[in-house]
C-alpha positions as CSV (number, residue, x, y, z in Angstrom):
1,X,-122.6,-84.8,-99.0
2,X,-122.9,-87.7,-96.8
3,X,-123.3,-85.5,-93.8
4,X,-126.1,-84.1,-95.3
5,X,-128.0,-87.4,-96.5
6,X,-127.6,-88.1,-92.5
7,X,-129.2,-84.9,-91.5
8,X,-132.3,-85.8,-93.9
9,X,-133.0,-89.3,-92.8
10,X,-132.6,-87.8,-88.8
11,X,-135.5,-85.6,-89.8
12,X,-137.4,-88.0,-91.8
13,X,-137.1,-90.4,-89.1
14,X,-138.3,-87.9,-86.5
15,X,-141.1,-86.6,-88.7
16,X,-142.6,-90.1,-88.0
17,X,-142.9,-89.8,-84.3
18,X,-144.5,-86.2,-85.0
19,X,-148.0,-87.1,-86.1
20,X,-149.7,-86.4,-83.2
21,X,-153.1,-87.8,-82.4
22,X,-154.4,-89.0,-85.7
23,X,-157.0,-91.3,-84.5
24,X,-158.4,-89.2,-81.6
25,X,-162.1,-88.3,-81.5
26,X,-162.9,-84.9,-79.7
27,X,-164.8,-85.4,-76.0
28,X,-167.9,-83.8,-77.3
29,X,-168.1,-86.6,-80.4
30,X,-168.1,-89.2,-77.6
31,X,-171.1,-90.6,-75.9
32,X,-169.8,-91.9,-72.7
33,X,-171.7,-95.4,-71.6
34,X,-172.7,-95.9,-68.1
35,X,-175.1,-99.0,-68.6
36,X,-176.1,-101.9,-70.5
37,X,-179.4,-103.6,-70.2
38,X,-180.0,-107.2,-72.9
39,X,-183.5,-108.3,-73.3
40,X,-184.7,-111.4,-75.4
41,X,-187.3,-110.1,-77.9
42,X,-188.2,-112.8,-79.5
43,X,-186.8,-117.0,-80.6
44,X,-187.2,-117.6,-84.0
45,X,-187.8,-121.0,-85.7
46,X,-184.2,-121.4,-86.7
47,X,-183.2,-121.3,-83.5
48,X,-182.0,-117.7,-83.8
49,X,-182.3,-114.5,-81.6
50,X,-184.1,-111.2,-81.8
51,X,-182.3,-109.3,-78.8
52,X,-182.7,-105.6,-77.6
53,X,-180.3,-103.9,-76.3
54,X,-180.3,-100.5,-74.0
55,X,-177.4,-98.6,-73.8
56,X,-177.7,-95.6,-71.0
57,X,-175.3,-92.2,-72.0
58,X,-174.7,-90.1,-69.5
59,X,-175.5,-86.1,-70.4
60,X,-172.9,-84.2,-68.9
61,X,-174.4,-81.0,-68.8
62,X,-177.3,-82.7,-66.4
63,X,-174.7,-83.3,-64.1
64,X,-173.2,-80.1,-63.5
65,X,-175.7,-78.6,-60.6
66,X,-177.4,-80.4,-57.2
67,X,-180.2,-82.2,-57.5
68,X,-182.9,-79.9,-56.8
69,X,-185.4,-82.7,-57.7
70,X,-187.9,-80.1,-59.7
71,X,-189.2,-79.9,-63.6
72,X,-187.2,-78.2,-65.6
73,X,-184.1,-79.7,-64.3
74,X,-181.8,-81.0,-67.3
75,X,-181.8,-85.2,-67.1
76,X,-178.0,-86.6,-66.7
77,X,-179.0,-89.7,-68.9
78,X,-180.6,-90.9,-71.9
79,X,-181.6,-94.5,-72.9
80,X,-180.8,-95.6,-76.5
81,X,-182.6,-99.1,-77.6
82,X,-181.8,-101.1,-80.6
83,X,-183.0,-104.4,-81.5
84,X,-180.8,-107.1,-83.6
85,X,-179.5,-110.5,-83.7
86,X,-176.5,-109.8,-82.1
87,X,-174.9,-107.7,-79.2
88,X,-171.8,-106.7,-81.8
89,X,-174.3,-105.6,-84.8
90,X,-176.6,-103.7,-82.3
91,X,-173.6,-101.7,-80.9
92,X,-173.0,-100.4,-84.4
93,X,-176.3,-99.8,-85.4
94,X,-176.5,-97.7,-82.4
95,X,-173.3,-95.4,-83.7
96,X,-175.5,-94.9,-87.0
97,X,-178.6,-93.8,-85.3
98,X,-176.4,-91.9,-82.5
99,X,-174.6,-88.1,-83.3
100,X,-172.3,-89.8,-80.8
101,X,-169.8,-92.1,-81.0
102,X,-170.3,-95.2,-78.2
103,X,-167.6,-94.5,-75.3
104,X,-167.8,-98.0,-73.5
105,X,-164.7,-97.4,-71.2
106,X,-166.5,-96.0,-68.4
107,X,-169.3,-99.1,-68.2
108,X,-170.4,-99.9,-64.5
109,X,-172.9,-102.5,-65.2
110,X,-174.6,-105.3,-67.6
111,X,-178.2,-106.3,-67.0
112,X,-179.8,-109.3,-68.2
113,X,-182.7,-110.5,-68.1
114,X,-184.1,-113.7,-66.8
115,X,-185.3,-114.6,-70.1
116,X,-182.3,-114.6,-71.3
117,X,-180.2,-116.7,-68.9
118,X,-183.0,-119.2,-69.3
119,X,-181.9,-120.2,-72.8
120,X,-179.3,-122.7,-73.2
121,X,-176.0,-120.6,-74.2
122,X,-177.3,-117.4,-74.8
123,X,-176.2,-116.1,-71.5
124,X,-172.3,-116.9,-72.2
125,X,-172.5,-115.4,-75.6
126,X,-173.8,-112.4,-75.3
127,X,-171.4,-111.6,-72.0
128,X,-168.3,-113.2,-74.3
129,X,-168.9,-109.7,-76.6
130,X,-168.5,-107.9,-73.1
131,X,-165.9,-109.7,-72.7
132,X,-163.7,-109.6,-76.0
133,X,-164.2,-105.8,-76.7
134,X,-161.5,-104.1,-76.1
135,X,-163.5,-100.6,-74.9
136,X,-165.3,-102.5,-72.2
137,X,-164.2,-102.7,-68.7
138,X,-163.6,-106.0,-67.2
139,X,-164.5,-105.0,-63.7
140,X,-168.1,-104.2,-65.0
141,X,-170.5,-106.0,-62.6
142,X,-173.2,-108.6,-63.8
143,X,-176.6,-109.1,-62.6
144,X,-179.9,-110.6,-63.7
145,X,-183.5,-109.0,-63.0
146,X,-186.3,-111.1,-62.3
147,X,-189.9,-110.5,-63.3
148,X,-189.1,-107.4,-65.6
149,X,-187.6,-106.1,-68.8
150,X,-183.8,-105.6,-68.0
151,X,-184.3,-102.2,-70.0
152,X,-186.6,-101.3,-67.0
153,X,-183.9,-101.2,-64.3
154,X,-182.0,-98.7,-66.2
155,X,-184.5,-96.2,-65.7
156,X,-185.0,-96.9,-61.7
157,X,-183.8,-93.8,-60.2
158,X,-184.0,-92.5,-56.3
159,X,-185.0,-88.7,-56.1
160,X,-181.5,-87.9,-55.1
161,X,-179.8,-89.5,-57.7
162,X,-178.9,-88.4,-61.3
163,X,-177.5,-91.7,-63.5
164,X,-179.5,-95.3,-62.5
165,X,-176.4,-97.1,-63.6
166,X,-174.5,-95.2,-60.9
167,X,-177.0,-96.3,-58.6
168,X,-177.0,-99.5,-59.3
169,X,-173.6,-99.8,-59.2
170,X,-173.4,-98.2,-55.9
171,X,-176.3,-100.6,-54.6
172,X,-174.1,-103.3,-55.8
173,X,-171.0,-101.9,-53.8
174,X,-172.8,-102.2,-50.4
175,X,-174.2,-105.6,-50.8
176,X,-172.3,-106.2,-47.4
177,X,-175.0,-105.0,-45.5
178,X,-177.3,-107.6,-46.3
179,X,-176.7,-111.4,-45.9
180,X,-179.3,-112.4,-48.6
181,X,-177.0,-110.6,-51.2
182,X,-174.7,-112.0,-52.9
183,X,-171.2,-110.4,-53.9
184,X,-171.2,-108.5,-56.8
185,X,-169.3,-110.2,-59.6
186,X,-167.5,-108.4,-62.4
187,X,-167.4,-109.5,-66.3
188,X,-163.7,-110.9,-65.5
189,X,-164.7,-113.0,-62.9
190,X,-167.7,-114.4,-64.8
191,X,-165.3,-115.1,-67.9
192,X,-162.9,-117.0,-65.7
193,X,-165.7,-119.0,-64.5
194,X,-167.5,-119.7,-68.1
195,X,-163.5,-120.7,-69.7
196,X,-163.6,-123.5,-66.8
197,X,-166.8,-124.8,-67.5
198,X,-168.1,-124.5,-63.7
199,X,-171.5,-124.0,-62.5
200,X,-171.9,-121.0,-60.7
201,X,-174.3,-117.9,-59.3
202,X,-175.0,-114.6,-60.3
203,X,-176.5,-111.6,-58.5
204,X,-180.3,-110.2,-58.8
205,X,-181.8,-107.2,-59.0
206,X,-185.8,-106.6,-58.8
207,X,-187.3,-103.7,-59.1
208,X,-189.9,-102.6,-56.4
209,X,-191.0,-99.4,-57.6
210,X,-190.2,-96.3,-60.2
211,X,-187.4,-95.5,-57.1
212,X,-186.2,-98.5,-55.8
213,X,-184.9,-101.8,-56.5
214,X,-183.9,-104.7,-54.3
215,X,-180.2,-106.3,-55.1
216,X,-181.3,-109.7,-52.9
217,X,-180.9,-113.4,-54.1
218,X,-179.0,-115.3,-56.7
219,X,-179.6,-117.0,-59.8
220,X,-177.7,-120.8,-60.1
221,X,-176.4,-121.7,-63.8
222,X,-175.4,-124.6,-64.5
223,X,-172.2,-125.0,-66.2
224,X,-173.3,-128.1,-68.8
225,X,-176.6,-126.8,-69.8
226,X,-175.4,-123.3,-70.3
227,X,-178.5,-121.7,-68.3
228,X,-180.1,-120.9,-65.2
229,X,-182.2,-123.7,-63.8
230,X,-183.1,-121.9,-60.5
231,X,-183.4,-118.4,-58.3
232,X,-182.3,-119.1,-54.6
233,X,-184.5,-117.5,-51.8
234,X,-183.2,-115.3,-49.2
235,X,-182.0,-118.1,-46.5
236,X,-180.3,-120.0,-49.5
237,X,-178.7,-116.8,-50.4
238,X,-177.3,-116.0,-47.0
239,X,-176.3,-119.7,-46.4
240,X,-174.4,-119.0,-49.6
241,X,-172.6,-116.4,-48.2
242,X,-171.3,-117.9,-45.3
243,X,-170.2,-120.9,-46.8
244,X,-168.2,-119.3,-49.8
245,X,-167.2,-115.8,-48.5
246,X,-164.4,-114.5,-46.4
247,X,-164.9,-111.5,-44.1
248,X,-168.6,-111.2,-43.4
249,X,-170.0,-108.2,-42.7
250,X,-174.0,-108.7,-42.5
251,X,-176.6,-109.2,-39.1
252,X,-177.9,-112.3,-38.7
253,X,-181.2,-113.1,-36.4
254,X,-180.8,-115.4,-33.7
255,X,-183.3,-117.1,-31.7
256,X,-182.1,-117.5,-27.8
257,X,-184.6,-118.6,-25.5
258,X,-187.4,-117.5,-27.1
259,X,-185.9,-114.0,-27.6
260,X,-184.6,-112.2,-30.8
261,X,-180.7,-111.1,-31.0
262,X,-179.6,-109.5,-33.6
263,X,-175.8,-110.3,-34.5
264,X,-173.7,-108.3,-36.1
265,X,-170.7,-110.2,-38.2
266,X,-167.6,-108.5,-39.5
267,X,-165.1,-111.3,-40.0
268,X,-165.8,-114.7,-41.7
269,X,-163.4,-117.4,-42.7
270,X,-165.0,-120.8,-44.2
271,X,-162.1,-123.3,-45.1
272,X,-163.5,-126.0,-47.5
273,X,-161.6,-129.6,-46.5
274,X,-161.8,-133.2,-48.8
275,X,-161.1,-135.2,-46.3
276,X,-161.7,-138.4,-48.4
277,X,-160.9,-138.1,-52.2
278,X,-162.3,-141.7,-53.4
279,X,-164.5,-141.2,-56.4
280,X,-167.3,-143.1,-54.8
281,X,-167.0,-141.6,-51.4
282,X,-166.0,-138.2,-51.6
283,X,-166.1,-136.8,-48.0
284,X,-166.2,-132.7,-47.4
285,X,-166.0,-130.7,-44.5
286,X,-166.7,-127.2,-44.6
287,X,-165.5,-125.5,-41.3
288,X,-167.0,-121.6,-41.1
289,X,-165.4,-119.5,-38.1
290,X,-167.3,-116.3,-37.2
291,X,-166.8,-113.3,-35.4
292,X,-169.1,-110.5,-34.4
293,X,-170.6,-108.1,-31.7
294,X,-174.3,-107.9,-30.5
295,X,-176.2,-104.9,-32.6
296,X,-179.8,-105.1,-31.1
297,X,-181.4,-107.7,-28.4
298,X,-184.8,-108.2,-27.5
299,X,-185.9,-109.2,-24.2
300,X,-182.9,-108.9,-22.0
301,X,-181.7,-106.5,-19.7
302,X,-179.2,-105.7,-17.2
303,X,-175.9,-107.4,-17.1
304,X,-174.9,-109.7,-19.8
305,X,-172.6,-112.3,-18.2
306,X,-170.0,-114.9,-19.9
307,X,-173.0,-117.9,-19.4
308,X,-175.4,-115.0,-21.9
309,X,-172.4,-115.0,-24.4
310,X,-171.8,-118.7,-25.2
311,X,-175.5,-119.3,-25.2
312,X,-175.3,-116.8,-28.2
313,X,-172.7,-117.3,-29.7
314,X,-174.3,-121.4,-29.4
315,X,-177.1,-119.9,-30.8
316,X,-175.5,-118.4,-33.8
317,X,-173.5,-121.8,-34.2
318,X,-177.2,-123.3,-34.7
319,X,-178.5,-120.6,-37.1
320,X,-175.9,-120.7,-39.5
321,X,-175.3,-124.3,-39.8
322,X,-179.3,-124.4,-40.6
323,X,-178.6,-122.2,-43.0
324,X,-175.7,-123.5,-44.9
325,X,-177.1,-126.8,-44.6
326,X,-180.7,-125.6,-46.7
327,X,-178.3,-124.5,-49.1
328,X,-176.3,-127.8,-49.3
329,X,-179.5,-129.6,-49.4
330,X,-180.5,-127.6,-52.3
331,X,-177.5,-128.3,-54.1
332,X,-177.2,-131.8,-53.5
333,X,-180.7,-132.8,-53.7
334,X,-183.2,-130.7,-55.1
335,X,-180.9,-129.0,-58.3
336,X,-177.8,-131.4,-57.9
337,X,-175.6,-128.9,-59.1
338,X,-172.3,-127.5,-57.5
339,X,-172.6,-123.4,-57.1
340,X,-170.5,-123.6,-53.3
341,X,-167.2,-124.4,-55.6
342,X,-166.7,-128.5,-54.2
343,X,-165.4,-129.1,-57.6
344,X,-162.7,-126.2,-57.6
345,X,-161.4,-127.7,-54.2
346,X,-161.1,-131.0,-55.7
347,X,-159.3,-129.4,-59.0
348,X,-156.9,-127.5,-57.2
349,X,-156.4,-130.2,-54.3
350,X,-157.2,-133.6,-55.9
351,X,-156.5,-133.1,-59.6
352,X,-155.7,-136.9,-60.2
353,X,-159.4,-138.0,-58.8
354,X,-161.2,-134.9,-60.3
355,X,-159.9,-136.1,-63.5
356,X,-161.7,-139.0,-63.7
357,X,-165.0,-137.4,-62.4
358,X,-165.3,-134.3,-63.9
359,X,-166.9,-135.3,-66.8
360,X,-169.6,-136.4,-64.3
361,X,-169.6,-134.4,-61.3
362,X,-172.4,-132.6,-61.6
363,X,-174.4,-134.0,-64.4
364,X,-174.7,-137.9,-65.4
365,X,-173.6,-140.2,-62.8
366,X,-173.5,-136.6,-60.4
367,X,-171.0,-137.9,-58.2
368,X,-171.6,-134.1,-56.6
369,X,-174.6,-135.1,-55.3
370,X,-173.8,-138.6,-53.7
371,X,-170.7,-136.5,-51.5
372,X,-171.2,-136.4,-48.3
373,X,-170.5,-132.4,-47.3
374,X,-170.6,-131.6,-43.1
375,X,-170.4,-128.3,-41.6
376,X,-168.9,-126.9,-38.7
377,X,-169.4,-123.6,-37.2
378,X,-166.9,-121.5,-34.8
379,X,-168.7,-118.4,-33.6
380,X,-167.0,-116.2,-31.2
381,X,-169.1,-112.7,-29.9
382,X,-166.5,-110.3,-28.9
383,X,-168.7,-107.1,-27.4
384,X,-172.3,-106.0,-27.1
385,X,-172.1,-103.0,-28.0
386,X,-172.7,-99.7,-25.7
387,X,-174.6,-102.2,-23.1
388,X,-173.1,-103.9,-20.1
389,X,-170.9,-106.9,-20.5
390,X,-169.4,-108.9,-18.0
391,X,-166.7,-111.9,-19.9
């Protein structure tokens, strides 16, 4: 008798770990999301939101055959809008109005528009939903467009393309080729950035034409208003770039005697230094060493001797520091907020002085902008390329 009371509780308790997949939803109930686009509809007098938000599904029978790039073709994508109060309470009204269910685990990228970011907090909330769901992806990258309905970019789309969120993403992926382009930043990153209250920059996006969309320039938020308080031009951008990213891998013109060379990078290393940690005399040096080959040169010929090469790489010294410097300058002086990361160096370096000032460091007494920051530039050009050289 007892064997056979064990021999019923073995199969009961087995019979538990034989249910299968109860909560599985079948692949054609899914709608798999690609893309996320928030635009600010309209602020109420309560100080409440109306948002809209587009969500792009991709149509996997559009994808099956080449694009051939004529009518008739089936489309890969479709663009679902909702409007609401809230990013969570859009999501499910979409699942109503949609015969499929919202698949957010293949996501590539959030827009937002400018609109939004401009408004104290709104910005943080609305990526915190991105954030705390569980089906979205935290490497999802982040950008803002400027001058256009964030919905708009989701239906940018080359002629050999099939998905714009794929696009965009790709576009996003190559931002290496361009010094005025920021690193793309993922929805982990930002959160990391948002939990320790820091001001910091996110990437743009503009749309040119039906086709094509530039991915140049950075918006600055700052961390104690919530918001973005400017867009940096293309010279702030790249003197962004050299002064907070390793590795570059972008041309840069330089002007020797009166000629234009074009200089390829493909190594960077800036090393950010407090060499004097007193509240009211906070000293940084930023030292930036470069490597890189000549990719195109105006106005030279024949033999390029060792003299030629430490005139340019003087000459790309020059340009650089002029650039990181406009960017320092705007920093300091015209926004007086720190987007280089000055006061993550003094957190992780100098926690006992950034204690005491980072209730003020970049807002009220802005003990950011009364630093003294100085850059140094090592450039070293190693070859020019298929053209004589003589080191």
């Amino acid at each position: 008798m007892r064997n056979n009371f064990k021999k019923v509780f073995i199969c009961i308790f087995f019979l538990l770990f034989l249910t299968a997949c109860w909560d599985r939803v079948e692949i054609e109930e899914r709608g798999f999301v690609v893309g996320s686009a928030v635009d600010l509809v309209d602020k109420k007098a309560d100080g409440t939101y109306e948002l809209e938000v587009t969500n792009q599904f991709v149509i996997p029978s559009g994808l099956e055959n080449p694009s051939q790039g004529g009518q008739g073709e089936p489309t890969a994508y479709k663009n679902v809008t909702v409007r609401g109060e809230s990013i969570f309470e859009i999501i499910r009204e979409m699942a109503i109005l949609s015969s499929e269910i919202p698949f957010f685990q293949h996501m590539k990228v959030v827009i937002v528009s400018e609109e939004i970011v401009r408004e104290p907090g709104l910005f943080s909330k609305i990526i915190d939903v991105y954030i705390r769901d569980h089906e979205m992806r935290r490497g999802m990258k982040v950008a803002i467009v400027k001058n256009d309905k964030a919905k708009d970019v989701l239906e940018v789309m080359p002629v050999d393309e099939k998905v714009p969120a794929f696009f965009i993403d790709s576009l996003m992926e190559s931002n290496y080729k361009n010094a005025s382009s920021l690193k793309h930043i993922p929805v982990g990153q930002l959160q990391e950035l948002m939990l320790n209250d820091r001001s910091y920059t996110v990437p743009e996006v503009e749309i040119i034409s039906p086709t094509k969309l530039k991915y140049k320039n950075a918006a600055v938020i700052h961390a104690p208003d919530d918001k973005m308080v400017a867009s940096l031009s293309d010279d702030e951008t790249a003197g962004l770039n050299f002064l907070i990213e390793p590795q570059q891998m972008a041309p840069v013109n330089v002007n020797l005697e009166g000629h234009t060379v074009v200089v390829e990078l493909f190594d960077g290393n800036p090393d950010i230094k407090v060499l004097k940690a007193d509240k009211n005399n906070i000293e940084v040096e930023i030292s930036i060493s470069l490597e890189g080959n000549i990719a195109e040169e105006h106005g030279f010929s024949g033999v390029l001797t060792t003299s030629f090469f430490k005139k340019l790489e003087k000459a790309t010294e020059e340009r650089v520091k002029e650039l990181t410097e406009k960017t320092i300058e705007v920093a300091q002086n015209d926004l007086k907020v720190d987007f280089i990361g000055i006061g993550d160096v003094l957190f992780e370096r100098h926690y006992k002085v950034w204690k005491e000032i980072k209730d003020n460091w970049d807002v009220g007494t802005n003990y950011f902008s009364k630093s003294k920051i100085n850059v140094k530039v090592d450039a070293t050009i190693s070859k020019a390329g298929a053209s004589d050289s003589m080191r």
